[in-house]
Residue frames as qw, qx, qy, qz and C-alpha x, y, z in Angstrom:
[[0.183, -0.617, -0.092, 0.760, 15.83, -12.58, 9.86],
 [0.435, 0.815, 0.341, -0.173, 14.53, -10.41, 7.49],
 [0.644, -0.042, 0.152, 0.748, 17.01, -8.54, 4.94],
 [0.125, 0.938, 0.209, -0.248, 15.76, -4.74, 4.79],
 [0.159, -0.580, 0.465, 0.649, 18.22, -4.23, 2.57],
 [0.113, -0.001, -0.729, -0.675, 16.42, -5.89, -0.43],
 [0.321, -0.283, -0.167, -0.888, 12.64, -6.56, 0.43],
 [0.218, -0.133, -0.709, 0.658, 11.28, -5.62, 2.97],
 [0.238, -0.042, -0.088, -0.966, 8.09, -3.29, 1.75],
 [0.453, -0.313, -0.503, -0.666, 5.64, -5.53, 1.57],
 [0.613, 0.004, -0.656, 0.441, 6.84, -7.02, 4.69],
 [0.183, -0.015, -0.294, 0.938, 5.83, -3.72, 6.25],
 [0.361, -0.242, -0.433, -0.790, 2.93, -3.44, 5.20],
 [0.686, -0.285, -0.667, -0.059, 1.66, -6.46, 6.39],
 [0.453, -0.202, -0.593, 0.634, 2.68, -5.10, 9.90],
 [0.174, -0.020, 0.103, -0.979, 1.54, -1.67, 9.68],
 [0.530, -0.197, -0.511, -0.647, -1.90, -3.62, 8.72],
 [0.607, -0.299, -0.729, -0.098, -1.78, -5.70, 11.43],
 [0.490, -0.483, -0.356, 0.633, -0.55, -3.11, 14.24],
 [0.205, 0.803, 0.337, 0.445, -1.65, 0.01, 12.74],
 [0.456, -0.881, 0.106, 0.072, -1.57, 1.90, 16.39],
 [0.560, -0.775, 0.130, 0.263, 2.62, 1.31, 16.35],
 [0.619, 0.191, 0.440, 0.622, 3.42, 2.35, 13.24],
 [0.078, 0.366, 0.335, 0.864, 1.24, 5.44, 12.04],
 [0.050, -0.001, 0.483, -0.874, -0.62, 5.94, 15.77],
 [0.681, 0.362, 0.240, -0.590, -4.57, 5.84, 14.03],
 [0.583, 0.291, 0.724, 0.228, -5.74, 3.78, 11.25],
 [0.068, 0.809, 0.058, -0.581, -5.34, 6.30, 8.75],
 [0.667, 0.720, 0.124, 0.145, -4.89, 6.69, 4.69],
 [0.052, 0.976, -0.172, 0.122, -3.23, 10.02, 5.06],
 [0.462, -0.706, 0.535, -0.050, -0.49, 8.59, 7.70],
 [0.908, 0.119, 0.348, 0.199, 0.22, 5.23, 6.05],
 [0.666, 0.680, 0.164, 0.257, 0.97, 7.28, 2.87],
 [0.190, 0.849, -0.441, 0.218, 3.54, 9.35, 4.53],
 [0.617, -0.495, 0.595, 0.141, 5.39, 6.42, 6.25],
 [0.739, 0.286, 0.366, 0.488, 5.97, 4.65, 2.82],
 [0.303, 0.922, -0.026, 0.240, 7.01, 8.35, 1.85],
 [0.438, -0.802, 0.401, -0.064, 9.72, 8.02, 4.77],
 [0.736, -0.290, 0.557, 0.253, 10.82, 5.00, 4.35],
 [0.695, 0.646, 0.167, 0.267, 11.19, 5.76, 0.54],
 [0.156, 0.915, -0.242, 0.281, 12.96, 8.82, 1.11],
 [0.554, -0.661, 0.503, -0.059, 15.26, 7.46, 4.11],
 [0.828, 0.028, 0.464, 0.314, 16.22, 3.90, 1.83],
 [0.127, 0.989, 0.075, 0.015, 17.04, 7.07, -0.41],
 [0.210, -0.934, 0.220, -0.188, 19.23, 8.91, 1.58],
 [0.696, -0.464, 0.548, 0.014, 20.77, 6.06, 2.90],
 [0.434, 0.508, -0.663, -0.338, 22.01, 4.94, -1.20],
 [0.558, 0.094, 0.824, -0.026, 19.90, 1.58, -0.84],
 [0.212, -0.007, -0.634, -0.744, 18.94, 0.54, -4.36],
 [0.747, 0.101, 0.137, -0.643, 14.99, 0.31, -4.92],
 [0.296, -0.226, 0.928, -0.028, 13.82, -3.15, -4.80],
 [0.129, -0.184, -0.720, -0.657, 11.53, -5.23, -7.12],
 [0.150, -0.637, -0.730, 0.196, 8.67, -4.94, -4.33],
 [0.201, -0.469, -0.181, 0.840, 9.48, -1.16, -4.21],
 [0.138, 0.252, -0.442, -0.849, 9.35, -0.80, -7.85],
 [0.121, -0.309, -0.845, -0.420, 6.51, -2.89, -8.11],
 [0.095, -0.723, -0.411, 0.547, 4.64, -0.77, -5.53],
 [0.216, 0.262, -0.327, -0.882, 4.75, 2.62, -8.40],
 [0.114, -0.183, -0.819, -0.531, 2.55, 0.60, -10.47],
 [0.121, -0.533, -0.790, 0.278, -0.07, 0.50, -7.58],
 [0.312, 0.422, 0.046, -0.850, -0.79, 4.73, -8.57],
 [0.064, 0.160, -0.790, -0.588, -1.40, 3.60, -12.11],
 [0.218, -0.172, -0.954, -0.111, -3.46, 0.80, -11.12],
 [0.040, -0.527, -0.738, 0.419, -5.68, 2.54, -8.69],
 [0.595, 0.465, -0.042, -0.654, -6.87, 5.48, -11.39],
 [0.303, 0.007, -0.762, -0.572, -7.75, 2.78, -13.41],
 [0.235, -0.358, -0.892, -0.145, -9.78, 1.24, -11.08],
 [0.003, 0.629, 0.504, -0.592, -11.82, 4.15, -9.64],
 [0.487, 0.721, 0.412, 0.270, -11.79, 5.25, -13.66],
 [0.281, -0.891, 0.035, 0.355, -9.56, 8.59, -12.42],
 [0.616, 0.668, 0.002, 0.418, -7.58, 10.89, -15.36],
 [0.084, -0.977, -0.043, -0.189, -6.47, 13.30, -12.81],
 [0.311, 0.504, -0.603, 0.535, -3.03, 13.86, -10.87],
 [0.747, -0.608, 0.089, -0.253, -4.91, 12.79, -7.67],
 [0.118, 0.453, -0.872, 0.142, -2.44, 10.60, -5.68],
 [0.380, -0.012, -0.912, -0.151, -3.10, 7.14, -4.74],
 [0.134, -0.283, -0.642, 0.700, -4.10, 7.80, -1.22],
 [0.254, 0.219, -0.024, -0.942, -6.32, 10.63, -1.99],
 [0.517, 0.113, -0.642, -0.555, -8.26, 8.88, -4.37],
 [0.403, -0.120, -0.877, 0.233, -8.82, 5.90, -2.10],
 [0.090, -0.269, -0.497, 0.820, -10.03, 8.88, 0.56],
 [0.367, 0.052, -0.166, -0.914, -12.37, 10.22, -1.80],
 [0.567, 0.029, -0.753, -0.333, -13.97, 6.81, -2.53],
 [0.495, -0.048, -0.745, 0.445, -14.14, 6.24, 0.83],
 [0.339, -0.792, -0.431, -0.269, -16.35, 7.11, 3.91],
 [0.369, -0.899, 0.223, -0.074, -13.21, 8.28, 6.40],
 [0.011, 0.586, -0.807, 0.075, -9.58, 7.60, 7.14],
 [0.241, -0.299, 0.916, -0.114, -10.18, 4.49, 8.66],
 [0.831, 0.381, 0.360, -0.188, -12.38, 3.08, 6.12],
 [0.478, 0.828, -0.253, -0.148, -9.92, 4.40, 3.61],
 [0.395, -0.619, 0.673, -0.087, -6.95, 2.68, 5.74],
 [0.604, -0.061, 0.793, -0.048, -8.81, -0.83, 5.42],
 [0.775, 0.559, 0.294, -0.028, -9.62, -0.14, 1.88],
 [0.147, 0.735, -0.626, -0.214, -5.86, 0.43, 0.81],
 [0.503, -0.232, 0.825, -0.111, -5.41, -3.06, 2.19],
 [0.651, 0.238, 0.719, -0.043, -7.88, -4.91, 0.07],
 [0.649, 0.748, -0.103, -0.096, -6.90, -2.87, -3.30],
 [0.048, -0.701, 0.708, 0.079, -3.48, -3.74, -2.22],
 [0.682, -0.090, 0.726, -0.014, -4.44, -7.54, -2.00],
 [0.668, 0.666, 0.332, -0.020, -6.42, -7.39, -5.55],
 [0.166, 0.880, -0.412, -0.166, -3.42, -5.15, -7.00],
 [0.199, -0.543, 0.811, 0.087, -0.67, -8.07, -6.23],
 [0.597, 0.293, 0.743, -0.071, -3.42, -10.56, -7.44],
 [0.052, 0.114, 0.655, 0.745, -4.16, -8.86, -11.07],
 [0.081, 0.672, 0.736, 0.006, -7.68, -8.42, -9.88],
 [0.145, 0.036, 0.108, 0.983, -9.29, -5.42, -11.84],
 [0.301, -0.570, -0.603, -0.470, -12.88, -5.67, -11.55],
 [0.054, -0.300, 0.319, -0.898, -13.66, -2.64, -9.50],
 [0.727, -0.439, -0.126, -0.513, -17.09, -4.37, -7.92],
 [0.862, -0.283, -0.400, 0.128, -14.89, -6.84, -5.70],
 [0.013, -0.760, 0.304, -0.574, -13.89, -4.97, -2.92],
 [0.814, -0.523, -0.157, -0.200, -14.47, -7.34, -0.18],
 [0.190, -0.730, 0.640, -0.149, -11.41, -7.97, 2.33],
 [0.594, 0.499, -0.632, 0.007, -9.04, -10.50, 2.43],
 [0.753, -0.610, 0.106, -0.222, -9.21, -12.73, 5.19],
 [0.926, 0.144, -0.213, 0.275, -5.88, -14.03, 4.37],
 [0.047, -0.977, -0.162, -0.129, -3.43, -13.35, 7.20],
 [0.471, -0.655, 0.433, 0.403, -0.19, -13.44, 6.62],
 [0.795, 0.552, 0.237, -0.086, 0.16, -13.41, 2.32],
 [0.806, -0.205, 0.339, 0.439, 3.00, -14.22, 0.52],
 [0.253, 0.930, -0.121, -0.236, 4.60, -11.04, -0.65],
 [0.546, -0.461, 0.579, 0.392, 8.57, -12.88, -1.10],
 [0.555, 0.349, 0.471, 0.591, 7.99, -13.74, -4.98],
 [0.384, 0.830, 0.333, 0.230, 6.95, -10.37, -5.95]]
C-alpha cells in the first residue's frame, strides 16, 4: 500500500500517464497542470508536510526555462504548450522532459520518449 502521506507525486504521475482519460478526462498539458495544482493545494489544506518528491518537483519550472532557453515568467506548462504542436502533444511531451528532468539529462535535442514503463520514482 502506498503511503500518500509522504510520496506519493510521482506515483501519480505515472498513473495519470498511463490512464490519462480517469484522471484529467483528455490528454491535456493545461489539465494535468491543474490536478498537480489540486493536489498541491488540497495536501495544503489538509496540513500534510511537502515531500522530497514534491519539493523536488519546483525545480522542474527552473529546469524547463533552461531547457527551452526561456527568461520569462511563463509557467512550466505553458512553455511546454508553446513548444509544442497541441495539448496532447504537449501532454506526452511533459512526460519525456519529466523522464530527462529526474535523469539530469539537459541536452535539449533528446526529446525522444521513454519506453520505460513503470520507473523508479521511490529514491527521489
Amino acid at each position: 500500500m502506498l503511503d500518500v502521506k509522504n510520496e506519493y507525486l510521482y506515483h501519480l504521475l505515472e498513473r495519470i500517464k498511463q490512464r490519462p482519460g480517469m484522471y484529467i478526462g483528455q490528454c491535456s498539458i493545461t489539465r494535468l497542470n491543474m490536478l498537480l495544482v489540486g493536489y498541491s493545494q488540497a495536501r495544503m489544506e489538509l496540513g500534510l508536510p511537502r515531500t522530497k518528491q514534491e519539493k523536488n518537483f519546483d525545480n522542474f519550472q527552473e529546469w524547463v526555462q533552461n531547457k527551452f532557453n526561456i527568461n520569462t515568467s511563463q509557467s512550466w506548462d505553458s512553455i511546454i504548450l508553446a513548444n509544442s504542436t497541441d495539448e496532447k502533444d504537449a501532454f506526452y511531451k511533459f512526460f519525456q522532459l519529466f523522464e530527462q528532468f529526474l535523469h539530469g539529462v539537459t541536452n535539449t535535442a533528446n526529446l525522444e520518449l521513454t519506453t520505460k514503463s513503470n520507473p523508479d520514482y521511490s529514491s527521489i
